[in-house]
Phi, psi and omega in degrees: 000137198289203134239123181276178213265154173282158193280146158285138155245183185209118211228132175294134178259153180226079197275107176260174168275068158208184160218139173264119139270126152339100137119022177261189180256140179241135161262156153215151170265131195236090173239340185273146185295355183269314167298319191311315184285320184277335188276318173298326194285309179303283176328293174336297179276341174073066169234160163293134154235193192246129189239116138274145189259143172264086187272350202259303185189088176328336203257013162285146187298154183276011191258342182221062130323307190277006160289343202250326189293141178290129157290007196230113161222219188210148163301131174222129201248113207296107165222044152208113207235096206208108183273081183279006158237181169280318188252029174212104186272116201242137213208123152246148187233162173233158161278177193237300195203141184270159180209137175287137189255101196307281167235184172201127198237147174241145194247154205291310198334300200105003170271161188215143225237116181245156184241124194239155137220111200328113169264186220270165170289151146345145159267165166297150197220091179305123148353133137275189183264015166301294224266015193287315196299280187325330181301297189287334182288336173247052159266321191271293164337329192251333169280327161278341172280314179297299176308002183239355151103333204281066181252324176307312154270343154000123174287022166236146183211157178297145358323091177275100201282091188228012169243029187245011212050258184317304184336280174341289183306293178307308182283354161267002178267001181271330227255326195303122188267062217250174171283143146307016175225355162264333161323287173328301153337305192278353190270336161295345179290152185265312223256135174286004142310299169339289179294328168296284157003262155359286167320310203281227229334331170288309158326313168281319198301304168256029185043112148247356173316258221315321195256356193259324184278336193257000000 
């Protein structure tokens, strides 16, 4: 049996200083008029745009913006929306599924339309018991954001999935006070052992227990 070749699609980009993970949450303030457009255009068609991180060198002109781009980012699908102006959008979307970013074209708009392919979502991956320890701090993290009351703003939203790897992995790797380009890293990884793996040594490497509880 062959393996099939994945599909390209072609998708709106939303290039931030940040990384978006499967099933975490992004809020944005939507005010320029090319997002103002991609957001309605979504809603409308019930699409996805893409959030890619600018890692190389924030301050290139904006014409080799995209020589700036992370090759790895995530679909992100829009589910709270609130237009407190005509031209100001206050919008949170979570992510869905990561895609490798092939190319990118900027449109006279100033949006900019990347061509992709999707890689697959995680299979569930049970904790091992190495990995038990990384599993409860952010277990102890998430009971402390629920007792104060933070959930709403939280890089996360339920299922809260803590017997899972990917889960595990992704939301300590948004929470971890790492570089945009060791994010990136960890999102490219495929295999969620892996990436866990990864978390737990950065973690142990650099006591981050002690600075992720105060």
């Amino acid at each position: 049996m062959t393996k099939s070749t994945p599909t390209v699609r072609q998708i709106p980009l939303f290039p931030l200083g940040t990384v978006l993970f499967p099933d975490g949450v992004i809020a944005l303030k939507i005010f320029e008029a090319r997002y103002l457009d991609m957001i309605k255009q979504c809603l409308r068609e019930k699409t996805e745009f893409g959030v890619v991180s600018i890692i190389k060198n924030p301050e290139v002109i904006e014409e080799d913006l995209s020589r700036s781009f992370s090759n790895i980012g995530t679909l992100a699908q829009i589910e709270d929306f609130d237009p407190i102006q005509p031209a100001l959008y206050m919008t949170k979307s979570f992510g869905t599924q990561r895609f490798t970013l092939l190319s990118s074209k900027q449109e006279a708009s100033g949006l900019w339309i990347g061509e992709v392919t999707l890689l697959e979502n995680d299979p569930f991956t049970l904790i091992p018991q190495e990995h038990q320890k990384v599993a409860q701090l952010l277990d102890q993290i998430i009971t402390v954001i629920q007792s104060e009351d933070l959930l709403g703003d939280a890089p996360f939203k339920k299922p809260f999935k803590v017997d899972d790897c990917g889960w595990v992995s992704n939301r300590l790797a948004e929470l971890l006070p790492i570089s945009l380009a060791q994010k990136n890293h960890l999102l490219a990884q495929t295999n969620p052992r892996i990436r866990l793996d990864l978390i737990t040594e950065i973690i142990e490497d650099d006591d981050l227990r002690k600075l992720m509880m105060h």
